[in-house]
MINU-277593 format. One record per atom (N, C-alpha, C): atom name; x, y, z. Coordinates in steps of 0.05 Angstrom, whole numbers, plus 5000, padded with zeros to 4 digits. Example, Ala and Ser with C-alpha at 12.3 -4.5 7.8 and 13.67 -1.06 7.14 Angstrom:
REM MINU-277593
R   atome      x      y      z
R       N   5264   4886   5156
R      CA   5246   4910   5156
R       C   5264   4934   5156
R       N   5257   4955   5142
R      CA   5273   4979   5143
R       C   5258   5001   5157
END
This chain:
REM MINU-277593
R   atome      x      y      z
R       N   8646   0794   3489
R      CA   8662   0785   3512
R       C   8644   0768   3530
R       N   8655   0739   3529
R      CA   8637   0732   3547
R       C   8633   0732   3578
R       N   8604   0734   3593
R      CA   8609   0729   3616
R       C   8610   0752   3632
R       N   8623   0771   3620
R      CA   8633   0799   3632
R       C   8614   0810   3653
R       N   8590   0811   3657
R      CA   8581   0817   3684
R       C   8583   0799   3704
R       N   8595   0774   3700
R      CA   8597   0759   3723
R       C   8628   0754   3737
R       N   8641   0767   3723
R      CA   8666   0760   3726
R       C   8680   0797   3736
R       N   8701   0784   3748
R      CA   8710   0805   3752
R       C   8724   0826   3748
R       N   8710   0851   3739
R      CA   8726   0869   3722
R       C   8741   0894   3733
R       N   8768   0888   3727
R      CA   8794   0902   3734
R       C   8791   0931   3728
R       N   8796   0952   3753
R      CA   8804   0979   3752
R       C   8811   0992   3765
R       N   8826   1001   3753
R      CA   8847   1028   3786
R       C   8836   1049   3774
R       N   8827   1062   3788
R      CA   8816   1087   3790
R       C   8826   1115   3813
R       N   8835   1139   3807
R      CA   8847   1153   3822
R       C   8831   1150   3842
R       N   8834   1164   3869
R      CA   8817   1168   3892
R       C   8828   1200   3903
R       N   8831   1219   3885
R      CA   8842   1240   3887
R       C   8828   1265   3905
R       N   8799   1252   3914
R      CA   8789   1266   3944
R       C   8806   1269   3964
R       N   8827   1244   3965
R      CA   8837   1239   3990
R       C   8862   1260   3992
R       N   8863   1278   4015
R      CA   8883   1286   4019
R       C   8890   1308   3998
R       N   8870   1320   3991
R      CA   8866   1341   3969
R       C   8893   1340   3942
R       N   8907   1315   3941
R      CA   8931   1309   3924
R       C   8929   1311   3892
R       N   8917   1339   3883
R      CA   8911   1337   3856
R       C   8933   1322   3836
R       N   8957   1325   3848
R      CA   8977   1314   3828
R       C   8975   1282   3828
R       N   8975   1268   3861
R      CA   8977   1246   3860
R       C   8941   1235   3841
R       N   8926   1245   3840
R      CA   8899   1240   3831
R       C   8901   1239   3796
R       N   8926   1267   3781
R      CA   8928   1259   3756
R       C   8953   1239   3754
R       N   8958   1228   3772
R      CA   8982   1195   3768
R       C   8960   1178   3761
R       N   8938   1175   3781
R      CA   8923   1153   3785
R       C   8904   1155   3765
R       N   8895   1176   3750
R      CA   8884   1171   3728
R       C   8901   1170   3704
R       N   8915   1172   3701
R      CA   8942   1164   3680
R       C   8947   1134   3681
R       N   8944   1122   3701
R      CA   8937   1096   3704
R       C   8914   1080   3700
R       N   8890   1097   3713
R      CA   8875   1084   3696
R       C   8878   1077   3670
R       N   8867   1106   3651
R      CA   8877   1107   3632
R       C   8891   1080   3607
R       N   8923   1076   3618
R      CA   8932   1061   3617
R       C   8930   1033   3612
R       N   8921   1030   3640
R      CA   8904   1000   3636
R       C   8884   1003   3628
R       N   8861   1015   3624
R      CA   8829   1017   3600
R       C   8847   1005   3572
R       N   8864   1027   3568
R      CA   8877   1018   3541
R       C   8887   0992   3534
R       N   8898   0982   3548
R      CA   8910   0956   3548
R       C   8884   0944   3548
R       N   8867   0941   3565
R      CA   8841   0924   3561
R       C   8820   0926   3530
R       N   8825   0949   3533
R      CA   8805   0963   3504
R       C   8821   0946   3476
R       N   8848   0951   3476
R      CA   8867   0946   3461
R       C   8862   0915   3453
R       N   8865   0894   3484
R      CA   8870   0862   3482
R       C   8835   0852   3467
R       N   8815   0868   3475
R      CA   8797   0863   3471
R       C   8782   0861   3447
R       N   8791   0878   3433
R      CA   8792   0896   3394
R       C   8801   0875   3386
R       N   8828   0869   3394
R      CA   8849   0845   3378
R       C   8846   0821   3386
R       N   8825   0821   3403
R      CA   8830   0787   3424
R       C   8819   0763   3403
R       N   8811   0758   3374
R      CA   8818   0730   3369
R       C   8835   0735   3351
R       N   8853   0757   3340
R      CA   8878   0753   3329
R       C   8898   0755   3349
R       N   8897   0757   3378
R      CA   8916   0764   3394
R       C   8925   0732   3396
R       N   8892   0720   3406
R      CA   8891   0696   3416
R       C   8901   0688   3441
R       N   8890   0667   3462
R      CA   8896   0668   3487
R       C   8921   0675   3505
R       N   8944   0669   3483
R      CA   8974   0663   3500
R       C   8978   0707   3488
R       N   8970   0716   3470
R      CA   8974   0732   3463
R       C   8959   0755   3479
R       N   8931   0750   3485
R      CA   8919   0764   3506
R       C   8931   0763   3537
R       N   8940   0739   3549
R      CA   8952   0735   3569
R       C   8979   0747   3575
R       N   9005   0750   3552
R      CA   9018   0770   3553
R       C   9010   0794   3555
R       N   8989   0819   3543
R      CA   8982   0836   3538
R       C   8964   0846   3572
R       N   8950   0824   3580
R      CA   8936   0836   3605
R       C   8951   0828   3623
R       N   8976   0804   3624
R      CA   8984   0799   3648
R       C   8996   0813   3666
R       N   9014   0833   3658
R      CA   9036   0855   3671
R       C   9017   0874   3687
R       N   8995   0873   3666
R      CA   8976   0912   3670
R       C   8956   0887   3697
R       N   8951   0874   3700
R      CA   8933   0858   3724
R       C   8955   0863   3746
R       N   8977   0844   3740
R      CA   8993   0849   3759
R       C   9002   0883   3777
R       N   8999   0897   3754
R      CA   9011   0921   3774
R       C   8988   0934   3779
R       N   8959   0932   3767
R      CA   8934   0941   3785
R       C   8926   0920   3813
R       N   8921   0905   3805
R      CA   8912   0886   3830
R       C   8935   0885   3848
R       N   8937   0873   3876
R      CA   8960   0875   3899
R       C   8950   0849   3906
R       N   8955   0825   3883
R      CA   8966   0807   3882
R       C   8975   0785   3912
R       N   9003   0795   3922
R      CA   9006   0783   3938
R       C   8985   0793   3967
R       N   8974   0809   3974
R      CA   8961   0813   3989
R       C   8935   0800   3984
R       N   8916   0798   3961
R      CA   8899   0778   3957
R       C   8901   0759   3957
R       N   8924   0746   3956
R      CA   8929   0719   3957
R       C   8936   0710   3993
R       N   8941   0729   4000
R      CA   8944   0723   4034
R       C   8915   0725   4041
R       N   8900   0747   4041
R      CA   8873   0749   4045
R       C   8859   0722   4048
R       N   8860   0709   4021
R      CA   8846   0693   4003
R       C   8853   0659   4027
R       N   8871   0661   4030
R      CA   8877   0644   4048
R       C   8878   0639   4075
R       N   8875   0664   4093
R      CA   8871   0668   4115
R       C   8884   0661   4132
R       N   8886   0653   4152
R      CA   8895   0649   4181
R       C   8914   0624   4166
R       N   8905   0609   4152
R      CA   8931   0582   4137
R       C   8949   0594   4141
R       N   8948   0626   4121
R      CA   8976   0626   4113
R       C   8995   0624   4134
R       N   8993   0634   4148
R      CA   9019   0638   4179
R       C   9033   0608   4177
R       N   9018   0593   4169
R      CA   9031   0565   4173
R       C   9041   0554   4152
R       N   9046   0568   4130
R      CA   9062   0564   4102
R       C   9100   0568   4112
R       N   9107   0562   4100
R      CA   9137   0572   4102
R       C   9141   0588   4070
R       N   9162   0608   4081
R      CA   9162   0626   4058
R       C   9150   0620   4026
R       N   9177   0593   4022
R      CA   9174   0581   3991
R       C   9144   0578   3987
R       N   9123   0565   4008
R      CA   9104   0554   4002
R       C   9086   0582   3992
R       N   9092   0603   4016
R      CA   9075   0634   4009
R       C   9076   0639   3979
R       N   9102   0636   3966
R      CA   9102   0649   3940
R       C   9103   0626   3920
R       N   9097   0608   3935
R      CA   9088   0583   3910
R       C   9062   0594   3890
R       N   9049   0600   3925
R      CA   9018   0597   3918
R       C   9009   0623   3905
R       N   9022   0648   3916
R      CA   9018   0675   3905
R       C   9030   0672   3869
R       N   9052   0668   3854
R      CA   9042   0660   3832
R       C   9027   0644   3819
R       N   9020   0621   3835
R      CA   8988   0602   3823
R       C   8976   0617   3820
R       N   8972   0634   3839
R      CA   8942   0656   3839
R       C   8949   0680   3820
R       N   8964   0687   3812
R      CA   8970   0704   3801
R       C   8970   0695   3772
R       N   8983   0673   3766
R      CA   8981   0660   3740
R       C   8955   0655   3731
R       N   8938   0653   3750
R      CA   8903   0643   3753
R       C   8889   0665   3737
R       N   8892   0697   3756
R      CA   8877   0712   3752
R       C   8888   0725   3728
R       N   8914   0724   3712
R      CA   8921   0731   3691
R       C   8913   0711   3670
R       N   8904   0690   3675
R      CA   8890   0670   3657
R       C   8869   0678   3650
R       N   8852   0677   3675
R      CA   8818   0686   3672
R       C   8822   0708   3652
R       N   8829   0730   3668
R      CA   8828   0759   3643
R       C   8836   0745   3608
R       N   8846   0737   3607
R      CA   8858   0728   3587
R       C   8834   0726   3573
R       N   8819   0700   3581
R      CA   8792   0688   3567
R       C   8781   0714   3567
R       N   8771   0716   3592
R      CA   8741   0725   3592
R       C   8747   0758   3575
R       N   8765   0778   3573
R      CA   8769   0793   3550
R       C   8779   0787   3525
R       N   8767   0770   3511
R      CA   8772   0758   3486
R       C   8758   0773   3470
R       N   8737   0795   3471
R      CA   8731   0810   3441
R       C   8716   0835   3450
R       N   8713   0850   3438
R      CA   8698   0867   3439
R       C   8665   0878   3432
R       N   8650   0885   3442
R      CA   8617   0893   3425
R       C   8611   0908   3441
R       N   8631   0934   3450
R      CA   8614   0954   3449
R       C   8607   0966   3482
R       N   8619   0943   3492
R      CA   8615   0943   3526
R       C   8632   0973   3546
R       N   8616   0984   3566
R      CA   8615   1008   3579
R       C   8623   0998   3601
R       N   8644   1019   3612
R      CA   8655   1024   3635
R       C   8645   1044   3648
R       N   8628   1049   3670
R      CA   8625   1083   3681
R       C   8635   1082   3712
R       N   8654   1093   3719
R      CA   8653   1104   3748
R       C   8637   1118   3765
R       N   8628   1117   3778
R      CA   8596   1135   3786
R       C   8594   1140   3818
R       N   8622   1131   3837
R      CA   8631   1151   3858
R       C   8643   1135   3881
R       N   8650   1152   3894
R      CA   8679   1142   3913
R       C   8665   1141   3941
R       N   8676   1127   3958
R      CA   8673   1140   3988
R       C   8707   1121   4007
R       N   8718   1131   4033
R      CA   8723   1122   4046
R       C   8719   1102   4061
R       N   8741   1078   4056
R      CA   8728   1059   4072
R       C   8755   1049   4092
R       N   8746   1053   4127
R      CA   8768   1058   4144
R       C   8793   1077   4122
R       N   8825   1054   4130
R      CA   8850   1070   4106
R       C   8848   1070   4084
R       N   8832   1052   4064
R      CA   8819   1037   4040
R       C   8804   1066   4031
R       N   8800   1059   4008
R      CA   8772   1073   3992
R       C   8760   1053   3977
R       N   8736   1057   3975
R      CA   8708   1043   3963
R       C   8714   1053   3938
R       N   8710   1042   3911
R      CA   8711   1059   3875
R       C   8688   1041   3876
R       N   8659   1065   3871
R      CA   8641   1048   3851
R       C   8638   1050   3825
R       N   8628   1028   3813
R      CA   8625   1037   3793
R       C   8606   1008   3778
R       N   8600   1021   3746
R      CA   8577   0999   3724
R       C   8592   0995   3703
R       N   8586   0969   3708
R      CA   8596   0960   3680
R       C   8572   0947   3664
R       N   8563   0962   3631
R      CA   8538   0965   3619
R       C   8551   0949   3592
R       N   8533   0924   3588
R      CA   8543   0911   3576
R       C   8535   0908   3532
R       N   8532   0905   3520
R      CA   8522   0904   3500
R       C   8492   0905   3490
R       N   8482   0894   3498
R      CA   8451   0910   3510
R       C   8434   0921   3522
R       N   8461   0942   3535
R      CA   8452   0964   3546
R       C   8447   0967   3582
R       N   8459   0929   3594
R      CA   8449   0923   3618
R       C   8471   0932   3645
R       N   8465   0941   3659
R      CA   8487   0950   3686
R       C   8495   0933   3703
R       N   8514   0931   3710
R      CA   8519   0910   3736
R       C   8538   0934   3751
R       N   8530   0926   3783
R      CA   8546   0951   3797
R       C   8567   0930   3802
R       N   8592   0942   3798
R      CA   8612   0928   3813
R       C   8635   0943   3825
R       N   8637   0943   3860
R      CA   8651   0961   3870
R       C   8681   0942   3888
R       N   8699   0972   3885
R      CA   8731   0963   3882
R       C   8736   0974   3913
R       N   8754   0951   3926
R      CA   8768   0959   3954
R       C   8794   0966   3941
R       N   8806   0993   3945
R      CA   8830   0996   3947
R       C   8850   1008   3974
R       N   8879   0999   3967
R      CA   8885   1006   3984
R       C   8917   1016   3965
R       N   8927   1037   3991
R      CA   8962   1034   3985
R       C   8969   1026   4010
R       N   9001   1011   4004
R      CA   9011   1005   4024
R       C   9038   1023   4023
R       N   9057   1024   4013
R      CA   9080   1030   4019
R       C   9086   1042   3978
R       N   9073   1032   3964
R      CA   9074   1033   3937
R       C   9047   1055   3919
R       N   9032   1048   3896
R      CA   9012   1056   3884
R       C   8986   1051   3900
R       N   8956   1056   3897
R      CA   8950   1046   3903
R       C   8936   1024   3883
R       N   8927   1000   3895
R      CA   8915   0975   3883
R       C   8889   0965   3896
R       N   8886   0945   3876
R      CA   8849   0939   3885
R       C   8856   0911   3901
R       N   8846   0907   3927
R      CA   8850   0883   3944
R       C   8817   0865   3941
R       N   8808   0875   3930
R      CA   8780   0863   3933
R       C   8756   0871   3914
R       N   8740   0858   3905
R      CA   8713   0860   3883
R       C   8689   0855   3889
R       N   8670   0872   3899
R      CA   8647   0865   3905
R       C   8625   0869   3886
R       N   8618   0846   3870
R      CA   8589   0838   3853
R       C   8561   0854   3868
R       N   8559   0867   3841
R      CA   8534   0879   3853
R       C   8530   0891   3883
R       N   8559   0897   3887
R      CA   8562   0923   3907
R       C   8564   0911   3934
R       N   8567   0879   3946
R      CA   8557   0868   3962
R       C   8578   0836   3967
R       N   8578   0822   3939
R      CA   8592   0800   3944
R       C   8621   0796   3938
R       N   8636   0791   3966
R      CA   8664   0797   3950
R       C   8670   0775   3944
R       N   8700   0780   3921
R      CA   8707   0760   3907
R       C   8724   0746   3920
R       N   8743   0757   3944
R      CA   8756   0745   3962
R       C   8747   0734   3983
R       N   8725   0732   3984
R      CA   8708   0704   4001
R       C   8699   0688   3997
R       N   8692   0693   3969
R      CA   8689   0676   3949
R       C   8713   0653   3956
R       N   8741   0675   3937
R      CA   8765   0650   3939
R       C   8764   0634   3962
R       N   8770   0656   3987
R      CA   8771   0648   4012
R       C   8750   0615   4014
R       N   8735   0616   4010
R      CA   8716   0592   4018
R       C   8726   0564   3995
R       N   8744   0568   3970
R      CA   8743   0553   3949
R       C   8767   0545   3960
R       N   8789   0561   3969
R      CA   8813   0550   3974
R       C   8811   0542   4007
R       N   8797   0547   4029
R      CA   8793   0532   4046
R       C   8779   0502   4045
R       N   8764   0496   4026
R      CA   8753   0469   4023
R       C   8778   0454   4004
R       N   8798   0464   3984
R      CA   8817   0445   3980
R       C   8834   0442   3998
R       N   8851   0458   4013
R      CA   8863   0453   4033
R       C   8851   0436   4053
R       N   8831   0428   4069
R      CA   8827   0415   4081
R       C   8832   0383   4065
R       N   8827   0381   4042
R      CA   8820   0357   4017
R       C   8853   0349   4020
R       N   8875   0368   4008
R      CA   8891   0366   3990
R       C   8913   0381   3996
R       N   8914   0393   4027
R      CA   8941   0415   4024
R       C   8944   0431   4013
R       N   8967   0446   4010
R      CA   8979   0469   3997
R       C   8988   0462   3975
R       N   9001   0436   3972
R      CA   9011   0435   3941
R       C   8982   0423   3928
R       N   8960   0412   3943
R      CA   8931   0404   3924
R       C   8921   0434   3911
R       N   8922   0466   3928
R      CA   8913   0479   3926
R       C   8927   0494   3891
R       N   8959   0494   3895
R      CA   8969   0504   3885
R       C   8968   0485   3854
R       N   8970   0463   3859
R      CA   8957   0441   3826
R       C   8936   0451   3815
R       N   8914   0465   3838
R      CA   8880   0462   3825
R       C   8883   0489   3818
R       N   8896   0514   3825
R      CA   8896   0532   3804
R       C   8916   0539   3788
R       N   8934   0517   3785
R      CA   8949   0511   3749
R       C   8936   0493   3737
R       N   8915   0468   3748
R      CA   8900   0462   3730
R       C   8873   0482   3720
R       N   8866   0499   3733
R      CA   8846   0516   3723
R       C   8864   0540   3694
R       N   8892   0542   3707
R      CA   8902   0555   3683
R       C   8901   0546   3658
R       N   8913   0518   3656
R      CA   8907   0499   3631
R       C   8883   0487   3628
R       N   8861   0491   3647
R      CA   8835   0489   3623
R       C   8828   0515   3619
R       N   8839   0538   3638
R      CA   8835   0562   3609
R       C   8843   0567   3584
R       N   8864   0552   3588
R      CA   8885   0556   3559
R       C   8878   0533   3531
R       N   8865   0504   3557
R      CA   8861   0481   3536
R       C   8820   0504   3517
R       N   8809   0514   3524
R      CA   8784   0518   3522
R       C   8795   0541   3506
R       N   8808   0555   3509
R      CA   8813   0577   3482
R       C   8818   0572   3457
R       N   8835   0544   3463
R      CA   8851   0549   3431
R       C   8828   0525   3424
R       N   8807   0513   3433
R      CA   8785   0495   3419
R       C   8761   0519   3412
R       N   8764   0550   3423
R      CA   8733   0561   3409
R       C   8754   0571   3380
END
């Protein structure tokens, strides 16, 4: 799989400390669960699945772990208020089509690669999930999950590399320098052109 410690790797994990909710804690690991499989699954099969085949297979299970439209408001900041509706959910499927792309590639095979969870804490309404991801030769990368619920499951709003750098400031700073360039519809082009050079770069390895 390439890349996989640098990139961002997807997981809902119960947080079943909270609120002593043993039942709601075996939902949220049933979910995990769930999605591991789907990943384990796309990953085994990923050059007979092949990109459009992997991208069906992770897109649904991304979508209902990650909270999507809330990262995508994040990600954009104070702009968004000045979108009009259509424009809000232009951009929240760009981004959504984006990050079901990425997964797509970057879980393209399997060798062997480790998931460990290794512990929780509260953060403000949110909880912190840490956890390592130990890659084929044995190497760790910490990478810890903001989640939250809102009104629904809960979902991961945020990814911090090596326990520290999030991925939504990351965006935040990528999609603030096209917008200033290019607007909202420049923003929303440059990650459907990032979709189709994920898609043009698969079907050439």
């Amino acid at each position: 799989m390439r890349r996989l410690t640098s990139f961002c790797f997807a997981l809902f994990f119960g947080a079943g400390f909270l609120l002593g909710d043993v039942r709601g804690a075996l939902a949220q690991q049933s979910e995990v669960r769930g999605f591991y499989d789907t990943l384990l699954a796309t990953m085994k099969n990923g050059r007979s699945l092949g990109q459009s085949g992997r991208y069906a297979k992770l897109g649904p299970a991304v979508d209902r772990v990650f909270d999507i439209p809330l990262m995508t408001r994040l990600s954009l900041g104070s702009a968004w208020a000045s979108l009009t509706p259509a424009q809000q959910q232009q951009l929240t499927d760009a981004f959504r089509h984006y990050v079901a792309a990425t997964y797509a590639d970057r879980f393209d095979s399997y060798s062997g690669e480790q998931l460990q969870v290794t512990g929780e804490q509260p953060y403000n309404s949110d909880v912190i999930v840490q956890t390592k991801i130990i890659d084929s030769k044995g190497e760790p990368t910490t990478l810890n999950y903001r989640m939250g619920r809102g009104r629904g499951p809960w979902q991961i709003s945020d990814v911090y590399l090596d326990g520290s750098i999030s991925q939504l400031a990351v965006h935040r700073s990528e999609f603030h320098s096209i917008l200033r360039r290019e607007g909202i519809d420049g923003l929303v082009m440059a990650l459907n052109r990032k979709v189709d050079l994920l898609k043009s770069v698969a079907r050439s390895s």
